[in-house]
C-alpha positions as CSV (number, residue, x, y, z in Angstrom):
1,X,40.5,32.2,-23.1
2,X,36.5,32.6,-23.4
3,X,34.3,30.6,-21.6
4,X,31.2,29.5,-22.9
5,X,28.2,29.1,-21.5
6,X,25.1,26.7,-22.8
7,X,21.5,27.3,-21.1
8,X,19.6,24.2,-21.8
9,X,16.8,25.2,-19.8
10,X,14.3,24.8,-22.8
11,X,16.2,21.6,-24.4
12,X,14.5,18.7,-21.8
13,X,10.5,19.5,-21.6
14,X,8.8,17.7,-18.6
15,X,7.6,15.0,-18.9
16,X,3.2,15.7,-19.2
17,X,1.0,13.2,-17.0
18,X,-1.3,13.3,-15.2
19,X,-1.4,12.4,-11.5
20,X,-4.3,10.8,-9.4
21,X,-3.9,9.9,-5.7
22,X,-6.2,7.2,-4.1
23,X,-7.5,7.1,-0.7
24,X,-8.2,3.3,0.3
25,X,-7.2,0.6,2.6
26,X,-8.0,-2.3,0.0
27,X,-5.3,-4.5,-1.3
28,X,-3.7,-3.6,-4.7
29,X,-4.9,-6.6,-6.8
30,X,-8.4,-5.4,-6.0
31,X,-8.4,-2.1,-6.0
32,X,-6.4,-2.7,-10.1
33,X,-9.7,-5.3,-10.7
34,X,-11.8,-2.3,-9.3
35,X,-10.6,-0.2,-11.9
36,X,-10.3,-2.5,-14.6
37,X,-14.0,-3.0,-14.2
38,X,-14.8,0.5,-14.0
39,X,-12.8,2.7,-15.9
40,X,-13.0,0.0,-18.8
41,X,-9.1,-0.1,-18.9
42,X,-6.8,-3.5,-18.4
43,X,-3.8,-2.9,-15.7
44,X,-1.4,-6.0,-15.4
45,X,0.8,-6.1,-12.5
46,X,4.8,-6.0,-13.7
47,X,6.8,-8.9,-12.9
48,X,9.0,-7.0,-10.6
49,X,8.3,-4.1,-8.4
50,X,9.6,-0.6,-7.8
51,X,12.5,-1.3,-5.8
52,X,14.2,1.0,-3.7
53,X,17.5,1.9,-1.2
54,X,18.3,-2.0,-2.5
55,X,15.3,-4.1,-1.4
56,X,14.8,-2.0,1.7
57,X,11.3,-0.8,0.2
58,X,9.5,-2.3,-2.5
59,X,6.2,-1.2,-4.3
60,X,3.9,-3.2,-6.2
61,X,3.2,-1.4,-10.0
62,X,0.2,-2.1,-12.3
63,X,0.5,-1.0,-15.9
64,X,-1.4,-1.1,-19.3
65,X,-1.0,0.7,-22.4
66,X,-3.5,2.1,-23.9
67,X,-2.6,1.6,-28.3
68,X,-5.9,3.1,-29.4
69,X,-5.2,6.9,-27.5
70,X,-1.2,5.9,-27.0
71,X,-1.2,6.0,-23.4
72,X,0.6,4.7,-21.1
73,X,-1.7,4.4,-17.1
74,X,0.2,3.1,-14.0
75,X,-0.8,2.4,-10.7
76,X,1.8,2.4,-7.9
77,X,1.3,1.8,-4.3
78,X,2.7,4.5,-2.4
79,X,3.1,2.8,1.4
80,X,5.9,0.1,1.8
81,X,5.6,-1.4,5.1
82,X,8.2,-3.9,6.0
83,X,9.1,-6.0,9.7
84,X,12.6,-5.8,11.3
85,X,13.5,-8.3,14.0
86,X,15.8,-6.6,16.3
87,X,17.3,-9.3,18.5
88,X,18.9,-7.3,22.2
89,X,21.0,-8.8,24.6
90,X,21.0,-7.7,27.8
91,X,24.2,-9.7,28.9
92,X,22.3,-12.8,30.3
93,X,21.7,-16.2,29.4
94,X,18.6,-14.9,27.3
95,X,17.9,-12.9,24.2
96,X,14.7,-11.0,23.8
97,X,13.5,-10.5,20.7
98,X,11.5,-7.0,19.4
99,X,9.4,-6.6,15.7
100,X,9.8,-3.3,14.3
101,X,7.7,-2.3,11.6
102,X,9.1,0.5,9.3
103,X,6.5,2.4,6.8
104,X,8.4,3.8,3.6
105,X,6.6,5.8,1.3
106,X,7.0,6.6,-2.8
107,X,6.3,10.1,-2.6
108,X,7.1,11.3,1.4
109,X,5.0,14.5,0.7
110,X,1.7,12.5,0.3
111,X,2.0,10.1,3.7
112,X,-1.9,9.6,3.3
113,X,-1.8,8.6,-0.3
114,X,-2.5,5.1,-0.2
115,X,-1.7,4.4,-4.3
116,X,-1.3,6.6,-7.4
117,X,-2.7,6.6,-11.0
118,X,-0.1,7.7,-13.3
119,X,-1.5,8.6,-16.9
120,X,1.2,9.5,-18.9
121,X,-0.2,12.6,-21.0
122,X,-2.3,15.8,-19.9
123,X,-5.5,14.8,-19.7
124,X,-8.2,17.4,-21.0
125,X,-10.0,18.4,-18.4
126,X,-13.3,17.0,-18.6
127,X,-11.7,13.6,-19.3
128,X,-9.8,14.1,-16.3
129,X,-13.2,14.8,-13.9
130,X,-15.2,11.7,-15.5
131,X,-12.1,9.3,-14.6
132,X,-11.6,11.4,-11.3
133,X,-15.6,11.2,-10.9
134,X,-15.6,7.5,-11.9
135,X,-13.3,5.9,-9.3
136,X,-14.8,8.3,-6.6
137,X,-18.2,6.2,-7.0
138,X,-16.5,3.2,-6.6
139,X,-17.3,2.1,-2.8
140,X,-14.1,0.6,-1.6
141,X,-12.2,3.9,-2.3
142,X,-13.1,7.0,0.1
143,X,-11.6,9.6,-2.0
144,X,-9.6,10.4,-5.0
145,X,-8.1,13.8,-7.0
146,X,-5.5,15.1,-9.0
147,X,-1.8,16.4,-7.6
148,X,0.1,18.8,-9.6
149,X,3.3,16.9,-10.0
150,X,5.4,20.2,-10.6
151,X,5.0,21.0,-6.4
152,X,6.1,17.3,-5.6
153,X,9.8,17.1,-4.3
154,X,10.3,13.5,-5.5
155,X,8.9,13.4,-8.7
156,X,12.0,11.6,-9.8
157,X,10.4,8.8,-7.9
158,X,7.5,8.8,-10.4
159,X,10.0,7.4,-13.4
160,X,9.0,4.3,-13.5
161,X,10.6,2.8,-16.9
């Protein structure tokens, strides 16, 4: 019997974004208002966030969809940190009680990365510097660029719909 073999290697394309990672320690909310004000978009937190490993991390997610240019922009917090109480026993009449926290992160190859900004299309370059350019004058943040999402291990992580 023949066997047959199918290569689907140029069937399913890639999906084409582009991918900005944010240095800050502000909250979420703000740093979405921060951007809102100053790149002139509109980013709505969703009603539920990323969840992952069943509730174990969770990570808040801004969107807004751009119908003018058909874009779609996200921005994800990357850092999930979350308290454990371990209660020990030592055999006595008391129990001592410990707080753990845990840090989780999105993407595990970017532990600095404080949140992304998910565009979903390949910006052209000059678009890319002004928006790159544009949050980097923004005070709160201390720095921001562009990762090349085709050297990320987790990218599956970036699927968000």
């Amino acid at each position: 019997m023949a066997v047959h073999k199918l290569i689907l290697d140029d069937v399913f394309e890639e999906s084409v974004c582009t991918l900005i990672a944010i240095h800050c320690t502000i909250e979420d909310y703000r740093l979405a208002y921060l951007l809102n004000q100053n790149l002139g978009i509109n980013l709505v937190r969703n009603k539920k966030d990323l969840d992952y490993d069943n509730g174990k991390s969770t990570y808040s997610i801004y969107n807004w969809e751009d119908k003018k240019q058909l874009l779609t922009w996200n921005l994800v917090s990357n850092i999930c940190k979350t308290n454990d109480v371990m209660t020990t026993s030592s055999g006595l009449l008391f129990e001592t009680t410990h707080s753990i926290t845990k840090t989780f992160n999105l993407i595990p190859e970017l532990k600095s990365v404080n949140y992304l900004l998910k565009i979903d299309d390949e910006l052209h370059i000059t678009k890319e510097k002004y928006i790159i350019n544009t949050i980097i004058r923004i005070p709160q943040i201390a720095t921001a660029y562009t990762i090349d999402i085709s050297q990320l291990k987790s990218k599956e992580n970036l699927i968000f719909s």
